[in-house]
KELOSE-844948 format. One record per residue (C-alpha): x, z, y. Coordinates in Angstrom, 2 decimals. Example, Ala and Ser with C-alpha at 12.3 -4.5 7.8 and 13.67 -1.06 7.14 Angstrom:
PT       X       Z       Y
PT   12.30    7.80   -4.50
PT   13.67    7.14   -1.06
end
This chain:
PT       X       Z       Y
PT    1.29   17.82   17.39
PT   -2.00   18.02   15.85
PT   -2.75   15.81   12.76
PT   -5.03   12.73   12.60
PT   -8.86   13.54   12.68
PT  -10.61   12.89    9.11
PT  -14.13   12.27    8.03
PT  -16.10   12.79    4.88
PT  -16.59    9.27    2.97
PT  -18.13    8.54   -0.17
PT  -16.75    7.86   -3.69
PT  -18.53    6.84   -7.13
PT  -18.36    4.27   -9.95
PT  -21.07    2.03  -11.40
PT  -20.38    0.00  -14.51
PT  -22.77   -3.10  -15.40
PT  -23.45   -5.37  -18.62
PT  -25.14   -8.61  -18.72
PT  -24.77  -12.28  -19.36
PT  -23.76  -15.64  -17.73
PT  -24.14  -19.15  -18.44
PT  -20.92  -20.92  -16.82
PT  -21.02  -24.53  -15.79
PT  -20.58  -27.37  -18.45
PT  -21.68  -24.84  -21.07
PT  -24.74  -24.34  -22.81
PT  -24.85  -20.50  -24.12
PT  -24.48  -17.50  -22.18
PT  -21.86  -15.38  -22.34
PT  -21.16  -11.78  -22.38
PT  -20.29  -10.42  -18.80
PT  -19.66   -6.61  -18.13
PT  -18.80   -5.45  -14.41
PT  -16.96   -1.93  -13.87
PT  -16.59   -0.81  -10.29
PT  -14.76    2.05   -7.95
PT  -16.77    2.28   -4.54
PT  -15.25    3.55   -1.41
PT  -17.34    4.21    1.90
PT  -15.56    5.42    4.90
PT  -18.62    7.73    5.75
PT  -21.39    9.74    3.68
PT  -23.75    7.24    1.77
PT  -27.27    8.17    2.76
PT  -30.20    5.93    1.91
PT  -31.75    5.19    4.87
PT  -28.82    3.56    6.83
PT  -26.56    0.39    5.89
PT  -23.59    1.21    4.61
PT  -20.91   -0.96    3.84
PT  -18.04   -0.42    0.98
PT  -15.02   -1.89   -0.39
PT  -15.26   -2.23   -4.42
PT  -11.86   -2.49   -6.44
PT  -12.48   -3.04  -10.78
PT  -12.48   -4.76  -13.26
PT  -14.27   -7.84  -14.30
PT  -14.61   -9.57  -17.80
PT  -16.55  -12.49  -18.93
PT  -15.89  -13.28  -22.64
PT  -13.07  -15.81  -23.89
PT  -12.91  -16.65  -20.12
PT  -11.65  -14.05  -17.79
PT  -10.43  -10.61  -17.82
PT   -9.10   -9.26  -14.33
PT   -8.13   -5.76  -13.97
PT   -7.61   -5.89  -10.13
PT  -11.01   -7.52   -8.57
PT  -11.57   -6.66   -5.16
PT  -14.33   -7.43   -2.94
PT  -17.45   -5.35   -0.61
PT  -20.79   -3.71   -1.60
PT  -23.43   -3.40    1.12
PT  -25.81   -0.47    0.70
PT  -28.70   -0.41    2.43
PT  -31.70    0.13    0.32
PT  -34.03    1.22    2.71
PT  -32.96   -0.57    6.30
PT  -32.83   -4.09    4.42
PT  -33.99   -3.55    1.10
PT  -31.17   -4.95   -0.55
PT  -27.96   -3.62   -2.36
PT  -25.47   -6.46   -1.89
PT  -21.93   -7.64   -4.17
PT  -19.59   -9.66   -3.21
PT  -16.12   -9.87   -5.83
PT  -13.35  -11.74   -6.14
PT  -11.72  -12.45   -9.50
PT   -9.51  -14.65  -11.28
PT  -11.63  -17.00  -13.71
PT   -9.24  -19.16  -15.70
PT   -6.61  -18.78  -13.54
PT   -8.64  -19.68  -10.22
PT   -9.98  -17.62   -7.28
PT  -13.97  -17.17   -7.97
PT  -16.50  -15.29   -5.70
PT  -19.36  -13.46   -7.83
PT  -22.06  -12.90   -5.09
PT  -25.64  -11.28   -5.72
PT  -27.86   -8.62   -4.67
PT  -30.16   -5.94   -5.57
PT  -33.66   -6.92   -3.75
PT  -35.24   -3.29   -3.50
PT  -38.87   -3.10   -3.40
PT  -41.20   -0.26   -3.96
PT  -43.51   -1.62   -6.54
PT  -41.12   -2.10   -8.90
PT  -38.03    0.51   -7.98
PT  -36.59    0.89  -11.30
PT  -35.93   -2.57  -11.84
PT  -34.95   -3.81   -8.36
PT  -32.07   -1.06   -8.02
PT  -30.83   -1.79  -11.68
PT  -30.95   -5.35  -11.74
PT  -28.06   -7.88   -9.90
PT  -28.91  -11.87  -10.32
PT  -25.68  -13.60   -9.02
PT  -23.59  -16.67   -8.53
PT  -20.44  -17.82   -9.09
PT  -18.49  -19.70   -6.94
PT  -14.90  -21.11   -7.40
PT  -12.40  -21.53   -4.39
PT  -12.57  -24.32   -2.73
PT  -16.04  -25.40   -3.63
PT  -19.69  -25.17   -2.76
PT  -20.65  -25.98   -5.91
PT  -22.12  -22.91   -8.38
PT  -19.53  -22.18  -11.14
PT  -22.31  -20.01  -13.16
PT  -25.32  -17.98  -12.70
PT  -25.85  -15.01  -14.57
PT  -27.72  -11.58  -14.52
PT  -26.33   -8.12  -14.46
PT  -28.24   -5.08  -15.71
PT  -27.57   -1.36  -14.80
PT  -27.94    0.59  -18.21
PT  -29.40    3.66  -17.13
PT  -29.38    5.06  -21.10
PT  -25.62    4.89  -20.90
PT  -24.86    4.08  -17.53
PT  -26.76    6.65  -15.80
PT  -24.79   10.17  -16.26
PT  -21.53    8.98  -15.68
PT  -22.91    7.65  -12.50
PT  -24.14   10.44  -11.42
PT  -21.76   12.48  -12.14
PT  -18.98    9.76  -10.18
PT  -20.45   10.69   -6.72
PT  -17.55   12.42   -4.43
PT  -18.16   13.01   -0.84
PT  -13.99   13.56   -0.09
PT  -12.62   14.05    3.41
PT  -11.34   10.57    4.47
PT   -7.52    9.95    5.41
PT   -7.63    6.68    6.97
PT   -4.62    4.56    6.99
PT   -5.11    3.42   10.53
PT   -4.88    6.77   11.71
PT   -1.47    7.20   11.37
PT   -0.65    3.99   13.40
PT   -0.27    5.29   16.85
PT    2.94    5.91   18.36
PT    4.62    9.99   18.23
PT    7.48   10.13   20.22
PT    6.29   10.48   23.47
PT    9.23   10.42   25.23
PT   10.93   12.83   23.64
PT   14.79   12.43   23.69
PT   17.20   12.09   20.51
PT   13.56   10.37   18.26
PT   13.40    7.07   16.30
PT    9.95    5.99   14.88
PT    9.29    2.65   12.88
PT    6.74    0.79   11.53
PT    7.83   -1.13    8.35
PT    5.99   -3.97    6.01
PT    7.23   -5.25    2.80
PT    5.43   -7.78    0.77
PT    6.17   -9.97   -2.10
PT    4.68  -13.96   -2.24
PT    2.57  -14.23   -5.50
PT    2.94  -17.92   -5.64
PT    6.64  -17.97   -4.74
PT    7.93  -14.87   -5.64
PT    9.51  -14.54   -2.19
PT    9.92  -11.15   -0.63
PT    9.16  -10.05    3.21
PT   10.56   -7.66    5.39
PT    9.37   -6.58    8.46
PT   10.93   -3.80   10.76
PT    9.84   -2.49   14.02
PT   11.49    0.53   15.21
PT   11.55    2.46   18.94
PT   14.22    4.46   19.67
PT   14.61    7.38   22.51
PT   18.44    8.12   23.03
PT   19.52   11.59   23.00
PT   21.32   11.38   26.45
PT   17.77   11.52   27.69
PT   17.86    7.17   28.48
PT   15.17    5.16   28.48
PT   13.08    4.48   25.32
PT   13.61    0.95   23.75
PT   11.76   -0.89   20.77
PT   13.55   -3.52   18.46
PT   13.86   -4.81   14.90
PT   13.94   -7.78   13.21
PT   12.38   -9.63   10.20
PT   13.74  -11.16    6.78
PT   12.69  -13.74    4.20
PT   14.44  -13.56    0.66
PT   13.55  -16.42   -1.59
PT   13.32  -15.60   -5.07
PT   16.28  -15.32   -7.37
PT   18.44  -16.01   -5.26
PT   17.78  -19.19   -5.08
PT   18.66  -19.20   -1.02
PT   20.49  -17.04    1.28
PT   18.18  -13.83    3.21
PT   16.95  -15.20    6.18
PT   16.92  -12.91    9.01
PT   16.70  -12.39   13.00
PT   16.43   -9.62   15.14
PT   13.99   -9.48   18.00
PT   14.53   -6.54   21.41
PT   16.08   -4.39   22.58
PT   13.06   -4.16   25.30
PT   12.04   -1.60   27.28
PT    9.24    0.71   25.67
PT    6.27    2.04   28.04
PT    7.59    5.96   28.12
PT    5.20    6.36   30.55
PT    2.33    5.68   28.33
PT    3.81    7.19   25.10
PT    1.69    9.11   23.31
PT   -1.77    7.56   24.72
PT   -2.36    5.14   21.41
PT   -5.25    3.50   21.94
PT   -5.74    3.14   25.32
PT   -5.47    0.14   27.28
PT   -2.04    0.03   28.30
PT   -0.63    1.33   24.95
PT   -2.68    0.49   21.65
PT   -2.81    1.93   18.75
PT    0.71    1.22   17.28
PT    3.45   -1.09   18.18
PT    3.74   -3.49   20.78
PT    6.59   -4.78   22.61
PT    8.46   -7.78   23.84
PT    5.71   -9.99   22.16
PT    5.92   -8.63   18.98
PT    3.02   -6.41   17.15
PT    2.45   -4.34   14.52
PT   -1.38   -3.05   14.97
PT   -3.56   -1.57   12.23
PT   -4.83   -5.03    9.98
PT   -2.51   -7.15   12.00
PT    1.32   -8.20   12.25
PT    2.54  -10.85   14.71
PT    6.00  -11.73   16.00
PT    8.44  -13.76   16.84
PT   12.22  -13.59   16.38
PT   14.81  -16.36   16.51
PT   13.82  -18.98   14.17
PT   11.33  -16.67   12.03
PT    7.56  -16.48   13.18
PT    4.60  -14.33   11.73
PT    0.59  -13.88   11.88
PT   -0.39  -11.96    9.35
PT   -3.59   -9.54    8.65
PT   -3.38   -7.03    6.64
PT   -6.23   -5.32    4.04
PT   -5.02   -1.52    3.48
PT   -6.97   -1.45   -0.02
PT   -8.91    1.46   -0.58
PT   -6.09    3.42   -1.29
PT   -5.69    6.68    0.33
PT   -2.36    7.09    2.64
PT    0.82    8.27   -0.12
PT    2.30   11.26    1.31
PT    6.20   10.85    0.12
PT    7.35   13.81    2.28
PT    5.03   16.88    2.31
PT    1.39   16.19    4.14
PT    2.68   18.87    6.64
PT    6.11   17.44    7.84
PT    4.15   14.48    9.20
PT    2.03   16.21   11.21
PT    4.49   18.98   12.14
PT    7.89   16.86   12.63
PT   10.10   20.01   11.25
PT   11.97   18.30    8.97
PT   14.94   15.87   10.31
PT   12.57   13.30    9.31
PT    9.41   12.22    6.85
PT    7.90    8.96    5.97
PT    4.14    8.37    5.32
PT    2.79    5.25    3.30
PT   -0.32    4.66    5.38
PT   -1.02    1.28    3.12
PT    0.53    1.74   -0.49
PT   -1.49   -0.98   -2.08
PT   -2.38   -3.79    0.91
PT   -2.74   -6.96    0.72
PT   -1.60   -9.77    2.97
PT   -2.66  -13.11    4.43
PT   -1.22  -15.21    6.87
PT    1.99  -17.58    7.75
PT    5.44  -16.70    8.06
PT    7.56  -19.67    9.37
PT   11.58  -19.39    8.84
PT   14.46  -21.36    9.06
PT   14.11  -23.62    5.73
PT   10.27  -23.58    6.11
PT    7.17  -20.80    5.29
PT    5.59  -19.11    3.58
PT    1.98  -19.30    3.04
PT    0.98  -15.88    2.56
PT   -2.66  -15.13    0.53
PT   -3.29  -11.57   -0.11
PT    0.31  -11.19   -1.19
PT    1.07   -7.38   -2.13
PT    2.87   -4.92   -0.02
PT    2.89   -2.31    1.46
PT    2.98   -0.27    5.72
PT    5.07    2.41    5.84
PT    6.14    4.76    9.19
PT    8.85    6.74    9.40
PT    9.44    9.41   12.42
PT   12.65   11.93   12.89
PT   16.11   12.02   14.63
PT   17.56    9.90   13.00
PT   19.05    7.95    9.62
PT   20.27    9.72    6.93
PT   23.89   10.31    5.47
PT   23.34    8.42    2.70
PT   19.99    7.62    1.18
PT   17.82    5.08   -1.18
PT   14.47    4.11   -0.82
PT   12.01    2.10   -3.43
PT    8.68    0.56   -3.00
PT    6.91   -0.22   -6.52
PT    3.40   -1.87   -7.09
PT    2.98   -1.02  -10.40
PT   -0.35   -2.64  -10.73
PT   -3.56   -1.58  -11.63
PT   -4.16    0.73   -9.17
PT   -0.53    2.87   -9.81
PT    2.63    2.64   -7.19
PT    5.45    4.54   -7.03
PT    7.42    5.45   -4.01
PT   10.85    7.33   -3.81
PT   13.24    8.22   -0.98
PT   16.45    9.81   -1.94
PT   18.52   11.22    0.74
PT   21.48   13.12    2.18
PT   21.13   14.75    5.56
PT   23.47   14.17    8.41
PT   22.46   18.13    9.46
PT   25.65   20.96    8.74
PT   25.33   22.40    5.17
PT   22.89   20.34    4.55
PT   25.13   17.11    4.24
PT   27.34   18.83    1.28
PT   24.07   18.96   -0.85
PT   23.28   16.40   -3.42
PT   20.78   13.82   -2.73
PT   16.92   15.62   -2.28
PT   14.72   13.53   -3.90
PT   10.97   12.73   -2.65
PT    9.44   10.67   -5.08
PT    5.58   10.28   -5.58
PT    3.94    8.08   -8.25
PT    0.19    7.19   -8.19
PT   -0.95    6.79  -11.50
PT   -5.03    6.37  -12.60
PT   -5.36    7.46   -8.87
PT   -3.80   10.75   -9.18
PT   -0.56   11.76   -7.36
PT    2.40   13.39   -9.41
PT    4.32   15.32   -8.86
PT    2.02   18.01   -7.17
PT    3.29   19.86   -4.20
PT    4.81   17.65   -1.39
PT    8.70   19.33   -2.40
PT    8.14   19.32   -6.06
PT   10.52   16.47   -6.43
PT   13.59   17.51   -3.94
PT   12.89   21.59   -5.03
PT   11.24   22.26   -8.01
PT   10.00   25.57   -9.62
PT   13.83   26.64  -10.29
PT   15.77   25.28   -7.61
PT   17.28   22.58   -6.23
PT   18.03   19.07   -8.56
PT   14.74   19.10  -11.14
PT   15.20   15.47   -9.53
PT   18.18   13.82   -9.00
PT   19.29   10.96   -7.59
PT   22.97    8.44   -8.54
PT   22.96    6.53   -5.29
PT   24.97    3.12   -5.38
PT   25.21   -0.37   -5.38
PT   24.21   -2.90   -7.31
PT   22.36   -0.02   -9.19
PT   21.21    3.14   -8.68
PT   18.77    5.52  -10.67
PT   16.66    8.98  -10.22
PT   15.60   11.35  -13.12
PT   13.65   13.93  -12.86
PT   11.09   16.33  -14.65
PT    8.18   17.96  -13.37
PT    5.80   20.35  -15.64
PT    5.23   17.86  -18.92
PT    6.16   14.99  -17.64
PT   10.01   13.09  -16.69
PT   10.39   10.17  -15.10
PT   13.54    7.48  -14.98
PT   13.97    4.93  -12.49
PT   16.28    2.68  -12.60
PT   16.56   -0.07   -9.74
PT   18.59   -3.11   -9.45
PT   19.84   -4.94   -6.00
PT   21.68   -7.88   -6.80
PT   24.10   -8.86   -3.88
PT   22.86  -12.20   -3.60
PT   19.61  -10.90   -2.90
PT   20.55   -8.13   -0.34
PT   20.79   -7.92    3.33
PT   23.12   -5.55    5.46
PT   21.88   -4.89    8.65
PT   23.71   -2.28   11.10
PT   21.96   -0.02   13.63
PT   22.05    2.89   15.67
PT   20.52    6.45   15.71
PT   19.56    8.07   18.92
PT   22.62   10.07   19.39
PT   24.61    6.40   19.31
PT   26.07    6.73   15.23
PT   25.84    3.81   13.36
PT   24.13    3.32   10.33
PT   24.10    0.60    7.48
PT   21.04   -0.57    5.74
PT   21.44   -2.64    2.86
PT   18.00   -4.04    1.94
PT   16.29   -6.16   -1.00
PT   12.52   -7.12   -1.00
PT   13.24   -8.85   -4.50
PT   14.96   -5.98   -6.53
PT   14.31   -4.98  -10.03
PT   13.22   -2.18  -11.31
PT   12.10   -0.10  -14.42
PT   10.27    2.74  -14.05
PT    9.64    5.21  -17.63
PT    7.41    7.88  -17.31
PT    7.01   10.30  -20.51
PT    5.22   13.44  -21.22
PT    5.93   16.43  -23.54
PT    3.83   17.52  -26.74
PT    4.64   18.86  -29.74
PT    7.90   19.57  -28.87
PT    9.08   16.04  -27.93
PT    8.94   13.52  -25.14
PT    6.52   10.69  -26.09
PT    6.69    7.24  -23.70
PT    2.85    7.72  -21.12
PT    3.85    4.45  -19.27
PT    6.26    2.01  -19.13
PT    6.82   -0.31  -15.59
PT    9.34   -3.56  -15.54
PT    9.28   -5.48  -12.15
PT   11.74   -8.11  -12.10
PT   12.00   -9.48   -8.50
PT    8.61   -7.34   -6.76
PT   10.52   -3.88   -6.48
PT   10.98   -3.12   -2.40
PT   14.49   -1.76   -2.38
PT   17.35    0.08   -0.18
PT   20.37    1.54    0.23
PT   21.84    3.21    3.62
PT   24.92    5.15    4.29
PT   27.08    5.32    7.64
end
């Protein structure tokens, strides 16, 4: 099975000063703009070419948010015109900064390095400010230059399409977990095909789950399937009668969009995969050679979520709430494992699976651990089985698998890490299930776990604390065993 086909993109970042007179006030103040740009194909001046912008934005006394998002149009030549559009938190509230670059030839120093733009707070047409930003090529210019990448792209909805194709004794599933910002509620959606190893007929099922925050209600759950799944169009993702993912018995989980129904619960949600590059948990390889029992992929590690997702006791209103995609393709479930999704913020996330094969000799070995954190965009540890083998052998990382708690240490050239993750029963669901070959499994599952994550490095003879990470109620949790 060959792997997904890539394509060169375009990275840099641009960082801009300036000023901007808010309304109601009557003096500017200081604004300063600092950008990463991602284009999903080579920047070249003569074409338009659009880009999704991630960075930070700070106006003085008035806002200061780390994790702006929003889209840069480049098209200097077709349109003369290099346009912005961010979102940010001012004061608390949703605002849209909005301006462009008008490129003309008489004057080309000035019209690429100058932005006039508005401000516009949610909800209303009204300007909240206009300001200016200024491109400060004395300062601004090397690092600029220097910023430009032209990386060979990985794109999330490439690993989408269904794998099995047909082939007996396989399970493949597409999972989403996301966490409410204004609620704190968690999400759990789970859509899984299975291909029994008596050579039956393929069938897709799952279900979905809403777990209010704290505690404060029970998990709400249903299951949707088993249906039928098309074997005789496995493998063709993309085509008209199978598209590029999941889709069966109603229910769909497509690259930017999830839809469903099941019992009382009901979802339409679309789904913004960041400009985060898919988080290879398993080695690259195993995914695109399935030689391993199983591997997971984290097509989306940093998406974003909008949409409604009716339950029982009401809905949720969903407005780029954070999450996560995830697949997972192999024989089968584990022994025994653990699983953690963590947005760390700012850019970092940290994924683990700990497990303990069902396969002879393997099953009397101590948890492996795959664990991957993405921190200031770079992944650690390096080498996809760093983490379950290490330099020296098996258990550099270990894993104490249990419930309520259970924790994984591990060291990898200067740096250790300690996880420690909390499910508290009131917030965790037990769902059963069954492998291909008809064994039972146990999943017990919380989208609103704790979880504190230390990550130190080594100098001068002693571990000093790099980063610290406390989620209380956002950490994507699970336990399995059979």
């Amino acid at each position: 099975m060959s792997g997904p086909r890539a394509r060169r993109g375009t990275v840099f970042a641009e960082t801009m000063s300036g000023t901007v007179r808010l309304s109601g006030e009557d003096e500017d103040r200081p604004v300063r703009m600092e950008l990463a740009v991602r284009c999903d194909r080579l920047l070249l001046p003569h074409r338009t070419t659009p880009a999704r912008v991630t960075g930070r934005l700070r106006i003085a006394g008035r806002a200061d948010d780390p994790e702006a998002t929003g889209t840069l149009e480049i098209s200097p030549l077709a349109r003369r015109r290099i346009h912005y559009r961010l979102e940010f938190a001012l004061d608390g509230r949703r605002c849209v900064l909005d301006g462009w670059k008008s490129v003309t030839p008489r004057h080309p120093l000035r019209s690429t390095t100058v932005l006039p733009f508005t401000l516009t707070r949610d909800g209303s047409a009204e300007p909240a400010g206009t300001g200016t930003l200024r491109f400060r090529t004395a300062t601004a210019l090397g690092p600029f230059l220097t910023s430009f990448r032209f990386p060979v792209r990985d794109e999330a909805r490439a690993h989408w399409a269904p794998r099995s194709g047909g082939s007996p004794g396989r399970t493949e599933v597409w999972y989403t977990t996301a966490t409410d910002p204004a609620t704190g509620a968690g999400l759990w959606l789970h859509h899984e095909v299975v291909t029994p190893a008596d050579g039956g007929g393929a069938h897709a099922h799952g279900w979905a789950a809403v777990f209010p925050a704290k505690g404060a209600e029970p998990v709400e759950h249903a299951r949707f399937g088993p249906v039928p799944w098309p074997e005789a169009t496995a493998g063709t993702a993309g085509t008209a009668e199978q598209p590029e993912g999941f889709t069966a018995g109603g229910v769909e989980a497509l690259p930017g969009r999830l839809r469903g129904t099941a019992g009382a619960l009901s979802w339409d949600l679309t789904e913004e995969p960041g400009d985060a590059e898919p988080l290879y948990t398993f080695p690259r390889w195993s995914w695109r050679r399935p030689l391993l029992p199983a591997a997971q992929i984290v097509p989306s590690p940093r998406a974003r979520y909008t949409g409604r997702v009716r339950h029982g006791s009401g809905e949720l209103d969903l407005r780029r709430a954070p999450g996560a995609s995830a697949r997972i393709y192999g024989h089968g479930n584990a022994r025994r494992w653990a699983w953690l999704h963590a947005d760390l913020g700012g850019g970092d996330v940290l994924e683990i699976v700990a497990a303990v094969s069902t396969r002879p000799g393997l099953d009397r070995l101590p948890p492996l651990v795959f664990l991957r954190l993405r921190k200031d965009g770079r992944d650690w540890p390096r080498g996809g089985l760093r983490a379950a083998l290490g330099r020296a052998g098996l258990r550099r990382f270990t894993a104490d698998i249990g419930l309520p708690q259970w924790t994984v240490t591990g060291r990898a050239g200067r740096r250790r890490v300690t996880v420690r993750v909390v499910q508290h029963p009131e917030r965790t669901l037990a769902l059963d299930y069954a492998d291909p070959d008809g064994a039972a499994a146990v999943c017990r599952n919380s989208e609103t776990a704790d979880a504190h994550v230390l990550l130190e490095r080594r100098a001068a003879g002693r571990w000093h604390t790099e980063a610290e990470w406390t989620l209380d109620g956002t950490a994507h949790a699970e336990v399995g065993d059979r």
